[in-house]
C-alpha positions in Angstrom: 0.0 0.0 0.0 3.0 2.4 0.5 3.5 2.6 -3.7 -0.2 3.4 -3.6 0.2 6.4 -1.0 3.1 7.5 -2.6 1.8 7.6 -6.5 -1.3 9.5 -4.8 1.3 12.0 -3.0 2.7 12.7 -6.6 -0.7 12.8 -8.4 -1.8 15.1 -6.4 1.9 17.3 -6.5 1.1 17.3 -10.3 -2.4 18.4 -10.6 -1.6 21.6 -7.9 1.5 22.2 -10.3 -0.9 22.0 -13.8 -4.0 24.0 -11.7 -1.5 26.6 -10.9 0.1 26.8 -14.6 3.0 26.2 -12.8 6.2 26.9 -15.1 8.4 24.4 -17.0 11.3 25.0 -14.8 8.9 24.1 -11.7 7.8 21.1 -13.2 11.2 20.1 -13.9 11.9 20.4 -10.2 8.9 18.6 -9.2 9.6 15.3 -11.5 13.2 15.2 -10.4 11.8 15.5 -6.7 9.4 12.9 -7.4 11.8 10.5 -9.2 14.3 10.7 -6.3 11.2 10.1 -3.7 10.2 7.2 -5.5 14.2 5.6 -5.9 14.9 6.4 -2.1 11.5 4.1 -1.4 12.6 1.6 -3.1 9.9 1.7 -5.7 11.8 2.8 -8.4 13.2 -0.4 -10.2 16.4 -0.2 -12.1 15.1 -0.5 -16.1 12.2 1.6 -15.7 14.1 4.1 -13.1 16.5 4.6 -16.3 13.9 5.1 -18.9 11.7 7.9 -16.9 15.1 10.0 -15.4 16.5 10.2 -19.6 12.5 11.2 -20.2 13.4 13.6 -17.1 16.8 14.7 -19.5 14.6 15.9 -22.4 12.5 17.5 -20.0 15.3 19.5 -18.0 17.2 20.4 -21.5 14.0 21.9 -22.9 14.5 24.6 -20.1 17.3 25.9 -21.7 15.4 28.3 -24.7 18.4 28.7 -27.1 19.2 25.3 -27.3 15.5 24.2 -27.3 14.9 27.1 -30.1 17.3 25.7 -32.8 17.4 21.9 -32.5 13.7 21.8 -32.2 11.5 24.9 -32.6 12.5 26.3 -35.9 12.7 23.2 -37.2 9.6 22.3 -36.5 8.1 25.8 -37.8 10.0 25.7 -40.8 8.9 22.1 -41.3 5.2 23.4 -41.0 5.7 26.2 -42.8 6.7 23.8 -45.6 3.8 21.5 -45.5 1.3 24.0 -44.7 -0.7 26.0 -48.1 0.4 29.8 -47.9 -2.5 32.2 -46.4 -4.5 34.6 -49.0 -4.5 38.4 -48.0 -8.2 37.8 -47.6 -7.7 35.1 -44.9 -4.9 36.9 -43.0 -7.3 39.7 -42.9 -10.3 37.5 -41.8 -8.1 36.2 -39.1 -6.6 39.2 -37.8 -10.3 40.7 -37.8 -11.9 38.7 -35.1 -11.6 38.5 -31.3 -12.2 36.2 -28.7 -14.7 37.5 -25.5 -15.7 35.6 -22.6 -15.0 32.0 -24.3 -11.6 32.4 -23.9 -11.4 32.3 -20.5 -13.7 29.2 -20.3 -11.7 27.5 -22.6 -8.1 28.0 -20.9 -10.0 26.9 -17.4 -10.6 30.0 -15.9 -14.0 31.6 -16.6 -15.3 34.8 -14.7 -18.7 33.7 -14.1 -19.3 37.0 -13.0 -18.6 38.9 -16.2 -20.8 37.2 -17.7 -24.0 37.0 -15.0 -23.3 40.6 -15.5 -23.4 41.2 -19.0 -26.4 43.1 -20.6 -28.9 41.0 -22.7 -28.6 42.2 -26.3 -31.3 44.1 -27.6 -32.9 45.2 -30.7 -32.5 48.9 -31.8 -35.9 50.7 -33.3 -34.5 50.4 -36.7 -34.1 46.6 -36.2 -37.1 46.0 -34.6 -39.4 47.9 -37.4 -37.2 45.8 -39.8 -37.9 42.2 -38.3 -41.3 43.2 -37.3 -42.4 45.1 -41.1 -40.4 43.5 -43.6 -39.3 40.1 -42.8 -43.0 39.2 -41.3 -44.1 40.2 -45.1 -41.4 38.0 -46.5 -42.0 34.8 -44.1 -45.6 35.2 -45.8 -44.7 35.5 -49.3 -42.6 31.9 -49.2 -44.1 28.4 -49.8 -41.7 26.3 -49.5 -42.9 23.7 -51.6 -43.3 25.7 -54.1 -39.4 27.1 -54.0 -38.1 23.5 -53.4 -40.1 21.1 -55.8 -41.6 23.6 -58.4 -39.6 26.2 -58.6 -36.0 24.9 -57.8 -35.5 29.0 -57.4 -37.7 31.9 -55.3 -40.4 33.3 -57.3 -39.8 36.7 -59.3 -41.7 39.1 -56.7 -39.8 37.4 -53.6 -36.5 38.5 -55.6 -38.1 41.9 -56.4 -39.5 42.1 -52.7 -35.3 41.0 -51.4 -33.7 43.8 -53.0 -36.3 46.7 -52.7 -36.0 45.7 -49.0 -32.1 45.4 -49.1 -31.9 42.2 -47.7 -28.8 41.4 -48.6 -27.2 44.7 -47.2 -28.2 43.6 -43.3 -24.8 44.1 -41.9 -23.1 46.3 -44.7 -22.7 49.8 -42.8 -25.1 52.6 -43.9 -22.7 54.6 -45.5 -22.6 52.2 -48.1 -26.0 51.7 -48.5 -26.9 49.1 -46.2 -28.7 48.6 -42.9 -26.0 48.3 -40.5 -27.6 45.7 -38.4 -26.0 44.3 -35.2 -25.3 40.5 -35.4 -28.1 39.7 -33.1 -30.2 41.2 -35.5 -28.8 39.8 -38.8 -29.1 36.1 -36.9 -33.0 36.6 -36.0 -33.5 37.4 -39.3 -31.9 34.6 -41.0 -33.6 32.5 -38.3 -37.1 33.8 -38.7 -36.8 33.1 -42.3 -35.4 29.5 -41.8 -38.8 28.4 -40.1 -40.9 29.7 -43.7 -37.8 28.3 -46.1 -33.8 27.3 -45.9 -33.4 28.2 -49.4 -34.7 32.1 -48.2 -32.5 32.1 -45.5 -29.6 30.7 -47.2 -30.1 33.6 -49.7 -29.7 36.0 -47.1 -27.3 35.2 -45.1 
């Protein structure tokens, strides 16, 4: 039973270290710590107490960054710059355009449940709310689905006519080039109210 107390000693050592983002240096610490616990018990055999203290060498070399840089960073990012397809001016700018909110802190563990208890419902303004409650209500009544899907294979004429008069495809162009300027809450109740009447509407405007 003493192995068994001793692996949970060092189990539980490890978790603190990775709850704590402990750094690599710590770690390194830790494992030789633990390795030399676990030899000095007696529970550490000779084969497998060689293989995990040379493991425990790769780990304590990576600690040094220049060495670590050029025998196996760069060559690993040159290696995936290689393989990988080069990045249009359009993606880079795609990329570069986004964000991350809230999400990222649930994802690295951490999330501030309080930031977002307290963050405001989004809301509609006038001009979106005259828009989904005029327009799009008119549209959702206009489209038969059956119709568009096994007669038509296309929208009718006066649902195309009805689309642009009503600049539905301009929902989240800004208005000073002619569009609505929507919010993205707004722009995804649209396309959402239409879905319910006809995908191949809301697939149009999207």
């Amino acid at each position: 039973m003493g192995w068994v107390i001793w692996i949970g000693l060092i189990a539980g050592a490890l978790y603190a270290l990775a709850r704590t983002r402990a750094s690599l240096r710590l770690w390194t610490a830790a494992l030789a710590a633990a390795l030399i616990v676990l030899g000095g018990s007696g529970y550490l055999a000779f084969p497998p107490g060689v293989v995990l203290w040379g493991m425990w060498l790769i780990v304590a070399l990576m600690n040094l960054s220049g060495p670590r840089r050029s025998a196996l960073s760069a060559p690993l990012r040159d290696y995936v710059r290689r393989v990988l397809p080069p990045m249009s001016q359009t993606e880079k700018t795609a990329i570069q355009a986004g964000g991350v909110w809230w999400d990222a802190e649930l994802f690295q563990g951490d999330p501030q449940w309080d930031r977002l208890l307290n963050t405001p419902a989004p809301r509609y303004s006038e001009e979106e709310q005259a828009f989904i409650g005029g327009p799009v209500e008119t549209l959702c009544r206009m489209l038969d689905d059956w119709q568009i899907t096994h007669e038509l294979n296309d929208l009718p004429p006066g649902v195309w006519a009805f689309l642009k008069a009503n600049r539905f495809f301009g929902m989240i162009i800004p208005k000073e080039y002619d569009g609505h300027g929507f919010s993205a809450f707004a722009h995804s109740t649209v396309v959402m109210k239409i879905t319910s009447r006809s995908c191949a509407a809301a697939v149009t405007v999207m």
